[in-house]
N, C-alpha and C positions, 0 to 999 in steps of 0.2 A: 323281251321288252323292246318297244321300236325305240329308233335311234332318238326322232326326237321328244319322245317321252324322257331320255336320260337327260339330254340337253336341257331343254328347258326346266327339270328337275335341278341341275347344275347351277343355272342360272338363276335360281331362286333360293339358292341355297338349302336344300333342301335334301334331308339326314336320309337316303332312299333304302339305306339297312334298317334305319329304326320304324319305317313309315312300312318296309317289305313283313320285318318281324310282328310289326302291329296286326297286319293284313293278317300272317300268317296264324296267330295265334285265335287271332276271331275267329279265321275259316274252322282251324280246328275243335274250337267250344263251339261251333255251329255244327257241325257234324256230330262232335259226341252228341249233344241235346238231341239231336235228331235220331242218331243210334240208338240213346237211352229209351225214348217214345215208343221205335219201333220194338223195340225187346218187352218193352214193358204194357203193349198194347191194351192186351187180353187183360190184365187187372187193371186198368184206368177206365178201359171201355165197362166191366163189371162194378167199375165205381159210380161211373154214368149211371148204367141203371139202377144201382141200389137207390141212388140218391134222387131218378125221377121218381120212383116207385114208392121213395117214404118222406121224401123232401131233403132239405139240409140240414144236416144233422146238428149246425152252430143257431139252427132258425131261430130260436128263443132267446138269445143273445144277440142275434143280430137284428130281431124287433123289438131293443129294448128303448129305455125313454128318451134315446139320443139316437137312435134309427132313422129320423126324417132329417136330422141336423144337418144345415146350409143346403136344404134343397126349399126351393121358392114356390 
């Protein structure tokens, strides 16, 4: 970390363990999510196609009589 990233961190009072932990725990839920994706490729890609192939399978519920609601 450069010197005066700490400094002025200091100077603002500002918790740079809680603010490093915050960082670090996102990076880590960003990684997994992106691990999980890559593992999981080949059945979300075979979900794509089923579902251009037959449509969406909630479609009858999702054009029901509150389908258009708050759009203008």
């Amino acid at each position: 970390m450069a010197e005066t990233t700490v400094v002025d961190a200091r100077k603002l009072n500002l918790n740079m363990s809680a603010i490093a932990d915050a960082a670090i725990q996102e990076a880590v839920r960003q990684a997994r999510r992106e691990e999980w994706k890559q593992e999981h490729a080949d059945a979300l890609a075979a979900q794509d196609d089923w579902q251009d192939q037959h449509g969406h399978p909630f479609r009858a519920i999702m054009a029901g009589p509150f389908s258009g609601a708050g759009q203008s």
